[in-house]
Backbone as CSV, one residue per row, in Angstrom:
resi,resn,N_x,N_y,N_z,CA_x,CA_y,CA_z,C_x,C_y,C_z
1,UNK,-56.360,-2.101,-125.891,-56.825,-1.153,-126.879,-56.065,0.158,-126.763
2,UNK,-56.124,0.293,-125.508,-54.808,1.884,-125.242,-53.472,1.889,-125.419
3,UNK,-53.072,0.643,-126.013,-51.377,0.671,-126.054,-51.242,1.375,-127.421
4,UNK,-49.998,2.034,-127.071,-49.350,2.864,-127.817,-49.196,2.315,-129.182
5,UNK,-49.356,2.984,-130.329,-48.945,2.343,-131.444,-47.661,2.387,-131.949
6,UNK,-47.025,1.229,-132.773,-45.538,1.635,-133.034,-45.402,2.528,-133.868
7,UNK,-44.140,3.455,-133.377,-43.728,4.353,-134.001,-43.585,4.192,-135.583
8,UNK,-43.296,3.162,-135.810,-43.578,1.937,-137.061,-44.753,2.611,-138.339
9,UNK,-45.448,2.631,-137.491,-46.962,2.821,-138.542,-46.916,3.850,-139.093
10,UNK,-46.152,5.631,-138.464,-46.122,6.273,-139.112,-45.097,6.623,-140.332
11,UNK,-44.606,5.499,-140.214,-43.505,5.210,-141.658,-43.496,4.155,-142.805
12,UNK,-44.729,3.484,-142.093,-44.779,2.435,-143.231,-46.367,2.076,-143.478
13,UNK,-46.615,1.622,-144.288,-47.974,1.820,-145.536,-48.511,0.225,-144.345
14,UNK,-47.267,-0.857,-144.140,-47.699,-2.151,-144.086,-48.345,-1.957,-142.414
15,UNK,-47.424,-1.578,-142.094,-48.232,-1.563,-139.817,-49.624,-0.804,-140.019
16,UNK,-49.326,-0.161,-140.837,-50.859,0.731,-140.704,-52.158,0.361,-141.239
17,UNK,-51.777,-0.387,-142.363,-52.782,-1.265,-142.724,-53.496,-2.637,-141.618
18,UNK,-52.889,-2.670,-140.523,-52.907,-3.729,-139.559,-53.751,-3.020,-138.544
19,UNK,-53.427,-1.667,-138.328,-54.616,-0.949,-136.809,-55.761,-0.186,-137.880
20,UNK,-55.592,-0.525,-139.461,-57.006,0.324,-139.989,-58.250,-0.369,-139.649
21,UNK,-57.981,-1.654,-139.943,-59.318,-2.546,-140.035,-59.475,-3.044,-138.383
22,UNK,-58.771,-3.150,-137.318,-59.242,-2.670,-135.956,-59.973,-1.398,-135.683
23,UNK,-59.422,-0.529,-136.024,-60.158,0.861,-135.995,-61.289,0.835,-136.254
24,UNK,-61.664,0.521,-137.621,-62.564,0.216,-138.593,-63.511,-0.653,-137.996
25,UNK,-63.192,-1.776,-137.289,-63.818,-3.180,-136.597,-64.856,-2.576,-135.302
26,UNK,-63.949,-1.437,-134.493,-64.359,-0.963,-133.378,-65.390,0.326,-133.431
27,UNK,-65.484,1.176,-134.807,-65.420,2.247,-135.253,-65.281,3.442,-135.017
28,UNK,-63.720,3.508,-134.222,-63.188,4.555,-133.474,-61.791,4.277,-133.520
29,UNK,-61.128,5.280,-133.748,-59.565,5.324,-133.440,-59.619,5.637,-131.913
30,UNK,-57.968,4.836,-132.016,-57.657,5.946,-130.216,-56.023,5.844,-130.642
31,UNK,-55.510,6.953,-130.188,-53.676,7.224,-129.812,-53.424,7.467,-128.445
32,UNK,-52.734,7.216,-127.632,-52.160,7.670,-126.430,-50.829,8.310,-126.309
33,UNK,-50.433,9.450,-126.812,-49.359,10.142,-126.438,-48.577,10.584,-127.953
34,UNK,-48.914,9.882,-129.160,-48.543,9.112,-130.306,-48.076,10.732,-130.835
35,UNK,-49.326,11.468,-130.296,-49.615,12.953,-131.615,-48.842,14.005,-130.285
36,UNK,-49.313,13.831,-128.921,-48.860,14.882,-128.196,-48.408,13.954,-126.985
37,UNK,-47.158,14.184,-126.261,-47.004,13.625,-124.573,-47.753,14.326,-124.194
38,UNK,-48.846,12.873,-123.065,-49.365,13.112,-122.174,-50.945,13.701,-122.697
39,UNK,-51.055,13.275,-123.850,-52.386,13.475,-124.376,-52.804,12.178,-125.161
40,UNK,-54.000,12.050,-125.091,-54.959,10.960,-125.649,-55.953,11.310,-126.696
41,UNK,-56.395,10.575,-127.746,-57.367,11.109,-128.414,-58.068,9.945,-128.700
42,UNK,-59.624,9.992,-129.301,-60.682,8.977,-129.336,-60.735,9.428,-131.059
43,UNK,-61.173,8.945,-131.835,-62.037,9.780,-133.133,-62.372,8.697,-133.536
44,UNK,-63.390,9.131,-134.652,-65.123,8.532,-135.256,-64.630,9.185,-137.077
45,UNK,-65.188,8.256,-137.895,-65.350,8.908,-139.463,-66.525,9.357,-139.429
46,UNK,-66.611,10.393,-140.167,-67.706,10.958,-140.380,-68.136,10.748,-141.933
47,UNK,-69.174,10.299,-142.536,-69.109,9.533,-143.892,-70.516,10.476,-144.578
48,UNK,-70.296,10.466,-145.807,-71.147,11.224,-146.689,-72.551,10.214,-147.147
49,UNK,-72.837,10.343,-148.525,-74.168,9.839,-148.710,-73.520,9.004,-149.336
50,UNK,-72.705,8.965,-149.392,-71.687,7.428,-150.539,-71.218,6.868,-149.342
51,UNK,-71.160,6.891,-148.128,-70.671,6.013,-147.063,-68.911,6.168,-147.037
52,UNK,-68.750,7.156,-147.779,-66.912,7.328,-147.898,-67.111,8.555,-146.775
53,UNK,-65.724,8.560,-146.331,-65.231,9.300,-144.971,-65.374,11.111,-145.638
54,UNK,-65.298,11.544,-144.384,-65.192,13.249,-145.206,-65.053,14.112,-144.026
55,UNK,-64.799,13.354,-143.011,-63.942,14.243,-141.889,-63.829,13.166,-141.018
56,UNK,-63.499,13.280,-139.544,-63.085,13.441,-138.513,-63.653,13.748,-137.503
57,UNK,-64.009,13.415,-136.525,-64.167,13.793,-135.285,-63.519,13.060,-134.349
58,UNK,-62.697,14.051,-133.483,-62.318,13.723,-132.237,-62.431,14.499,-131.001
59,UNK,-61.772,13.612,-129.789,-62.070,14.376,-128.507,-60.448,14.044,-127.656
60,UNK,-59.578,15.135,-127.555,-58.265,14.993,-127.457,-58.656,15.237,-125.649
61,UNK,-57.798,14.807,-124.907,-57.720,14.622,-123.473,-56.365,14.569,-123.168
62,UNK,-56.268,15.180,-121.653,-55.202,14.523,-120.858,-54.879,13.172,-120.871
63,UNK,-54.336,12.944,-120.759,-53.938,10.846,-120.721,-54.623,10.476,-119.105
64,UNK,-54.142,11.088,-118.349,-54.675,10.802,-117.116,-56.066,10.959,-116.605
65,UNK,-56.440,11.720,-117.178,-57.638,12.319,-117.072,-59.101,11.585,-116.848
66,UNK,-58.528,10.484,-117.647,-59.703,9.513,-117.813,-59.118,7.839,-117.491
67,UNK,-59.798,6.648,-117.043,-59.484,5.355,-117.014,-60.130,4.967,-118.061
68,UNK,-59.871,3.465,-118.113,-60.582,2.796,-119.518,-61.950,2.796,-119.392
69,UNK,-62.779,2.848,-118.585,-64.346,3.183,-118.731,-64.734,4.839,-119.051
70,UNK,-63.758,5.792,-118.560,-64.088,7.005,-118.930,-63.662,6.909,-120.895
71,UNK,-62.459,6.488,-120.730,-62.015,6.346,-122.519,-62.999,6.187,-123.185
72,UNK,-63.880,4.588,-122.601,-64.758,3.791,-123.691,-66.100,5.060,-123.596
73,UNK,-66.430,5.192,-122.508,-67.363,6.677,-122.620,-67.741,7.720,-123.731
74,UNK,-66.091,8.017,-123.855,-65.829,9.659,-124.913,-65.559,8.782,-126.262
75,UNK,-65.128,7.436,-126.414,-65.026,7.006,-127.617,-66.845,6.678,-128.345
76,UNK,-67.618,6.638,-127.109,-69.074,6.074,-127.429,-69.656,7.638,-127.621
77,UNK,-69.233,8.964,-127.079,-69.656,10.271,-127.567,-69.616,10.489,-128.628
78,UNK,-67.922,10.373,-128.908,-67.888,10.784,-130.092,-67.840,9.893,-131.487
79,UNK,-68.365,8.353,-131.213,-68.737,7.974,-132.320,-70.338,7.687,-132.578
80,UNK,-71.345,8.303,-131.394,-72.488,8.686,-131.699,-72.685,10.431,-132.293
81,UNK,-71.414,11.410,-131.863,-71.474,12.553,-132.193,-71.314,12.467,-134.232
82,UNK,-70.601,11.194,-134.379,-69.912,11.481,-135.954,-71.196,10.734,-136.614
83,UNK,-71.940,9.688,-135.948,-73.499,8.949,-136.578,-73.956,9.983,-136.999
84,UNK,-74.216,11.009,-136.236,-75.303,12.273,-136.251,-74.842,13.039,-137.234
85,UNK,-73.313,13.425,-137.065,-73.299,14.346,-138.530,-73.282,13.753,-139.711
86,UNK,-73.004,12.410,-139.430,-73.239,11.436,-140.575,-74.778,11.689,-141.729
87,UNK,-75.381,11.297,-140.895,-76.714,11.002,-140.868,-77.295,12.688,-141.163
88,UNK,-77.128,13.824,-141.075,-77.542,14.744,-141.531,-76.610,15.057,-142.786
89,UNK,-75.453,14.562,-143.237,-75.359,14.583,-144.660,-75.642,13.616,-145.782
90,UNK,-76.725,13.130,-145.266,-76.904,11.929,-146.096,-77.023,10.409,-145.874
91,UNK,-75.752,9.881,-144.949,-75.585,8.386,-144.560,-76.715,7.871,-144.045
92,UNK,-76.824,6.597,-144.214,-77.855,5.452,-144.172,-77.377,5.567,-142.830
């Protein structure tokens, strides 16, 4: 789940369509290094009363900072942190 994504995806419509519906499956992104060396990030959609997205939440880290149980941790924060703002604008 922590491997790097190909550089690929940020140039083409087709790779990216391939880690949306994983993302989507898991309901959390993660990048490792992708946006910054030596940084990691987790994020959650945050969805309106129509169930369509309308922000973002994430929690950016050191890469090292954490192992894969600390990862799965801050990915389970912050996709109970994005339920909640969910859920006070509306979402089921």
């Amino acid at each position: 789940m922590w491997n790097k994504i190909p550089a690929a995806v940020a140039a083409g419509h087709s790779e990216l369509r391939t880690v949306l519906p994983e993302a989507r499956a898991r309901g959390f992104a993660v990048e490792d290094g992708e946006v910054t060396t030596g940084f990691a990030s987790v994020a959650a959609a945050v969805v309106d009363h129509t169930g369509r997205p309308v922000a973002g939440l994430a929690v950016t880290f050191r890469s090292e900072a954490y192992d894969e149980a600390g990862r799965a941790w801050l990915a389970e924060q912050a996709t109970r942190a994005a339920r909640e703002v969910s859920r006070r604008l509306g979402a089921r």
